[in-house]
N, C-alpha and C positions, 0 to 999 in steps of 0.2 A: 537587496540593499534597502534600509528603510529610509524615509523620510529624515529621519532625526543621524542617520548616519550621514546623508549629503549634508545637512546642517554641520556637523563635525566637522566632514572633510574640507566642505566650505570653508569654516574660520581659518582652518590648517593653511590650507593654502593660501588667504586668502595675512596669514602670519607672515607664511615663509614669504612672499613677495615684496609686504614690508621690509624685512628684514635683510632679504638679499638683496633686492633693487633698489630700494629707498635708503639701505644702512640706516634702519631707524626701528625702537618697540615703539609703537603710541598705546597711549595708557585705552584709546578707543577700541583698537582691537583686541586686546587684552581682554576686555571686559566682552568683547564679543564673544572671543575663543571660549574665558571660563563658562560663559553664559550657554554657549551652544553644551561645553561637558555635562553642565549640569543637568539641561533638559534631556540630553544622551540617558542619561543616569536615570532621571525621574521617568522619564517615559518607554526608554527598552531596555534597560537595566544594564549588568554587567554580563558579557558575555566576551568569551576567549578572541573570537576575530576583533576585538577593538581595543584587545589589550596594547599592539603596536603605535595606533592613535594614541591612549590614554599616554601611554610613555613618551609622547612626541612633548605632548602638551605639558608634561612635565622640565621637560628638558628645556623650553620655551624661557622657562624661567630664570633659567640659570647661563643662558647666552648670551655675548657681548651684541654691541649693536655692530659692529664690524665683525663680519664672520670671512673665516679664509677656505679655500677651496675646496677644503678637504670637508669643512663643517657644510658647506653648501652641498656636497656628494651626497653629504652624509642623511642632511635633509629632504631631499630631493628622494634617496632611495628609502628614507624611511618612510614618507609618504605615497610612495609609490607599494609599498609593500603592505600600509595603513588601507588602502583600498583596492589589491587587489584579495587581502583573506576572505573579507565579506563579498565579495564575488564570485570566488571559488569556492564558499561554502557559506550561500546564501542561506536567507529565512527566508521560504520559498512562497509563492499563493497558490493554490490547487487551482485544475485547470477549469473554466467558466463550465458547468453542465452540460449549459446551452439545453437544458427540456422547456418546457412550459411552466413547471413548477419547480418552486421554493422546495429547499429540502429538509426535513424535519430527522431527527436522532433520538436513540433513544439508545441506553447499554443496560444488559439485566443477566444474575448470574442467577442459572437454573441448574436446581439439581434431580438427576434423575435416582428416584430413590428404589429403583428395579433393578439397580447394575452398580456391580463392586466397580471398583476401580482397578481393573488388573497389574497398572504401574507402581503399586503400593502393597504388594503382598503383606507386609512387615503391619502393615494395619489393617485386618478385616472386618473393620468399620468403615471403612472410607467408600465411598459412594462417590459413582462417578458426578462433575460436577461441570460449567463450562460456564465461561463470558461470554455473552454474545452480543454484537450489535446489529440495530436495527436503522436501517435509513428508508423514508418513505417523503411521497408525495402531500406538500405541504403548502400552505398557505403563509407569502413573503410576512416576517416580526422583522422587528428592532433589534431584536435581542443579540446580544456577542455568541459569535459563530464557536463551535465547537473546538477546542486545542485536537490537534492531531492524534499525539498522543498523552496519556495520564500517565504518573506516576516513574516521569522520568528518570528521577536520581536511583530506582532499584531499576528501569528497565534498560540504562545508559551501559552499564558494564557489559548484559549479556548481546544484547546488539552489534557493541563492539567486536566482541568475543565473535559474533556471526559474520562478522564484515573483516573480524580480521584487521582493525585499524583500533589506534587508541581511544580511549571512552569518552574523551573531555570532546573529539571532536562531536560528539553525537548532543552534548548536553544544549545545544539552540535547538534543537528538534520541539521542544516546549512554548517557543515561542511563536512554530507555526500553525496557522489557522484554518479547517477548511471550511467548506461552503455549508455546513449544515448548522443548525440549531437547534439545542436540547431539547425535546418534547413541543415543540410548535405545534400550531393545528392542523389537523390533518385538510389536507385539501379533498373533500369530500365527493366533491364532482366529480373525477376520474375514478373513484371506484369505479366496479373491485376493482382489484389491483394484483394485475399476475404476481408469482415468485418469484422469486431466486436466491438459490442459497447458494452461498461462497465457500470452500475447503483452501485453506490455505496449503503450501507446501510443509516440510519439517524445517524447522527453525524459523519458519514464519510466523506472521501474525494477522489477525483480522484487518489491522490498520493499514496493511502493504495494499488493500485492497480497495482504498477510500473512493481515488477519483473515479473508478468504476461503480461502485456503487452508489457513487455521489450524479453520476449519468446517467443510470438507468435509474433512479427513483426519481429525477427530474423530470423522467419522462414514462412515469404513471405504474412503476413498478415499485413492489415493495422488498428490498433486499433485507438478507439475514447474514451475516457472516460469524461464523464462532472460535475464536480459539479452541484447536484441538490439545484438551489439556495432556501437558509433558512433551509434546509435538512441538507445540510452537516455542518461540522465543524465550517468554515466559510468561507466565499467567500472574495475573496479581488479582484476586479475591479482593470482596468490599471490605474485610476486617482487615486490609493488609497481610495475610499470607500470600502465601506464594506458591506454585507449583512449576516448578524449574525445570529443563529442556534434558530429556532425558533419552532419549532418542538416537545417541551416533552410536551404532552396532557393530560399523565399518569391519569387517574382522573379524567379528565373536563365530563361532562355530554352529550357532545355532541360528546365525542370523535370518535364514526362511522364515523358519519357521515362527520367527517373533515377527517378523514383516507383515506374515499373513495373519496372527494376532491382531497388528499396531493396526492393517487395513480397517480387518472386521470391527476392530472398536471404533474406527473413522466412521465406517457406516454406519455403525449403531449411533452417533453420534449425532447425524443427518438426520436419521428417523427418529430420533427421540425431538432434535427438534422442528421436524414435519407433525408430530403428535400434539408437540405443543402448542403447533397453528392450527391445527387443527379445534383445539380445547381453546385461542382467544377466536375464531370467528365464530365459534356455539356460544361462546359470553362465559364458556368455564373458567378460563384465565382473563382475569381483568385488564386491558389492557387498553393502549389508544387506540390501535388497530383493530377493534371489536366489529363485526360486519363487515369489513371493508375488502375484507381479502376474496382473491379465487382460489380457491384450491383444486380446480380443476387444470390449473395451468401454473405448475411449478417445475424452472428450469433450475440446475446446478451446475456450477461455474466453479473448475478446481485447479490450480496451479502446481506443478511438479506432480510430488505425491496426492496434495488434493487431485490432481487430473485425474491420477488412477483411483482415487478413492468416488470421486464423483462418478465414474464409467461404472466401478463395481455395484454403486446402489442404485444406478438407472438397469443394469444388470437384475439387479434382485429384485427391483418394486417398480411396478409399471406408474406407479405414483406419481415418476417424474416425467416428464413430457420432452426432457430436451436438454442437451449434454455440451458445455466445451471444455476441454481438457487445452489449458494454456501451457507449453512446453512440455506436457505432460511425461511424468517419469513412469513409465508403461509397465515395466519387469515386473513387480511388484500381483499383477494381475492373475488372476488361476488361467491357466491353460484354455478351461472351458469357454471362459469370454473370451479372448481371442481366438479359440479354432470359431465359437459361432456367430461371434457379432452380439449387438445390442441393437436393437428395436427402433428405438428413439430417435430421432434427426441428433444426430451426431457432428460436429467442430471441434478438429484438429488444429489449433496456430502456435507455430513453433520456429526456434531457430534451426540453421540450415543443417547444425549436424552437433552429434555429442559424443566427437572422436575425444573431446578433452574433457568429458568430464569419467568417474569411474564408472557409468552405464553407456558404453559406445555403442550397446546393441539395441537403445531404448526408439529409436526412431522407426529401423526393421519392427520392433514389434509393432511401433504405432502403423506402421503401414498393414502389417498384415492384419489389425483391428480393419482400420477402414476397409481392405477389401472385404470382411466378411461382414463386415454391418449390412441389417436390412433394411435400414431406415434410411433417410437422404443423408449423404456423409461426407465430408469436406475435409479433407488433409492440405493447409495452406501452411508454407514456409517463409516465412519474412527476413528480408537479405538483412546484412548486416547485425545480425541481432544475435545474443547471449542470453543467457536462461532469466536475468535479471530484467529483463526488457517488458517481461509481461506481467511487471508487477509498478508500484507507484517508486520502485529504487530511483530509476533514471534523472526523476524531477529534481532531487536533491542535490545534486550538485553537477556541474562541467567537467569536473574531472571525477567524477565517479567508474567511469568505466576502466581506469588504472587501480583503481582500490579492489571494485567486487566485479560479478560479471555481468559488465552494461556492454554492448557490442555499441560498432561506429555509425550504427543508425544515428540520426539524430534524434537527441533523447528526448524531448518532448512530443517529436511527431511521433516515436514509437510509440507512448503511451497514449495518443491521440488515434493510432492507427488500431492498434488492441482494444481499444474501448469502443471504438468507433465497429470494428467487423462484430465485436460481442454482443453488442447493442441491435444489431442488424437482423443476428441469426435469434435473439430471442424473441425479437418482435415480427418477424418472419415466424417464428416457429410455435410461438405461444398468441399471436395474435389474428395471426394471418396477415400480416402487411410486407408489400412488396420490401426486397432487401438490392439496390444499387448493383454492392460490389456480389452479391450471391446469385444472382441473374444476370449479372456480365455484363447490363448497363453502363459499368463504372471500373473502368481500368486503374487499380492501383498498384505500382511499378513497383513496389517495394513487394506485393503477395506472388507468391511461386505457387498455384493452385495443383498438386498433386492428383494428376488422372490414372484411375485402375484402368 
């Protein structure tokens, strides 16, 4: 709820008491009420939770100064209803970093001109192509913090469409802010600056990934996260095209074998943009991050299908130093990385079980990964929690866990607790610094640590 919505409700209420307790409009409140609408208006515009409000305040007008009890119900629950929509589907703040540094952003659409785009047969011109952002270790501006997301009014329908609820509820998503600011300066002292690159799930997006990536660049690490184009949500390009979610196979007969497709281009995906950090810390690619990076210490962090996309390129390229797969959707994996393991210090964190979703067998396989990895390997299960928990879903609203699936953790500390073990095992494992909850320090009652 913002500032300028207690202002609203304020007058509101501050109406309805004249009018029922005192039997009286004063021309003074009046002038308060229009006064607060209108700064409502000039300052957070119009948006669907305050359409209740706006209708009260109309109604104001048209009311005797003797109201009977049915019009006082009537008041009384219209205000009641006027502040609880902006509560249960707040404009939210993204959660405090808490690193040492200010965090800077940057967004760049890279095309890789080595590789068709295999989702587009119908045009073999099209070259694969990708959004990515960039959050790093920055030195505190002034400057207004980044909107969440861009390009709401095309992104609001497909969103919907993935959550499954109507579109008009998503359109305040625009007017949330997080912690980062466009192109700030780089906070130079902490270079270099380990990796990590993000793979989102299918139907996801870079952006589900913010408060995460907004925590570990606080704290001296440079993240990359990219829409996997036609995977995710949907992509919106700087000319305004689109590449649209192309992805549910659910059915189709040939579904393996496009799976082990849709993978391999995830990982091509990762490596081209491991190629192209490569090409800004040599000075090839121009870029803010020019020197500042290591590349000898690049982790990958993949949610659902990312989890298995991320496992399969720490699988293929010693490249990467360090894997967590966030609920990871397993199946998806060749045989061979599961009978032999992966290399890498390896994290598993996942909800307790996926008898309801259509992969119920995707947990058995994450276990038989971890017994066969040869690297240090963590399979932790988090009670109360849904596939949705280990992403930025939770933040957005109280009742989000009847909509999509957010489990009865509490939703903030889940994503407080996910970011918190990620953060842990990177710096553990890309830095060498002790990690609390990963050396048993630090008992957290909600992790179920899975022992082979």
């Amino acid at each position: 709820m913002t500032k300028f919505d207690l202002l609203l409700f304020g007058a509101l209420l501050w109406n309805i008491y004249q009018l029922v307790f005192k039997g009286t409009k004063t021309g003074q409140s009046q002038v308060v009420l229009v006064a607060a609408f209108i700064a409502h208006l000039f300052f957070d515009g119009v948006r669907w939770q305050i359409v209740p409000a706006y209708l009260m305040i109309l109604a104001f007008f048209f009311l005797q100064r003797k109201t009977s009890k049915v019009t006082t119900a009537s008041l009384v629950a219209g205000l009641v209803v006027s502040v609880l929509l902006p509560l249960l589907v707040p404009i939210i703040s993204f959660p405090d970093p808490r690193g040492d540094y200010a965090v800077g952003s940057l967004i760049h659409h890279w095309v890789d001109g080595d590789r068709d785009e295999w989702f587009t047969p119908e045009d073999p011109n099209d070259k694969r192509q990708l959004m990515l952002q960039t959050w790093y270790p920055s030195i505190e501006t002034n400057s207004e913090k980044l909107p969440f997301l861009d390009h709401l009014k095309i992104r609001a329908k497909t969103i919907a469409q993935a959550g499954k609820f109507p579109s008009f509820l998503a359109m305040h998503l625009e007017k949330i802010k997080t912690n980062s600011t466009l192109n700030s300066p780089v906070a130079s002292n902490a270079a270099p600056f380990p990796i990590i690159i993000i793979s989102h799930g299918i139907t996801g997006m870079r952006q589900l990934h913010t408060s995460l990536a907004e925590k570990l660049a606080s704290s001296g690490f440079a993240v990359f996260a990219m829409d996997h184009t036609y995977d995710a949500n949907i992509t919106v390009f700087p000319d305004g095209s689109i590449a649209d979610y192309r992805s549910n196979i659910i059915g189709h007969p040939d579904s393996v074998s496009i799976r082990k497709k849709q993978i391999d281009t995830r990982v091509k995906d990762i490596q081209f943009v491991t190629k192209e950090l490569e090409r800004i810390q040599s000075g090839a690619l121009k870029h803010t991050l020019n020197g500042y990076l290591d590349l000898s210490k690049i982790g990958i962090v993949g949610h659902s299908f990312g989890g298995s996309t991320a496992t399969l390129a720490a699988f293929q390229d010693d490249r990467y130093k360090a894997v967590v797969a966030l609920d990871s959707w397993i199946n998806p994996l060749p045989n061979e990385v599961l009978n032999n393991g992966i290399i890498q210090p390896y994290l598993y964190m996942g909800r307790p079980t996926w008898i309801d979703s259509d992969y119920p067998s995707s947990i058995s396989y994450s276990e038989k990964l971890h017994k066969n990895n040869r690297g240090s390997s963590y399979h932790v299960t988090v009670r109360n929690t849904r596939h949705l928990n280990f992403v930025d879903a939770p933040l957005f609203s109280p009742i989000g866990k009847y909509l999509v699936e957010i489990g009865d953790i509490n939703r903030k500390r889940s994503v407080t607790l996910v970011n918190q073990l990620t953060f842990e095992f990177f710096n553990k494992y890309l830095r060498g610094q002790p990690s609390s909850i990963l050396d048993g320090s630090e008992t957290v009652p909600e992790f179920i640590f899975y022992q082979m």
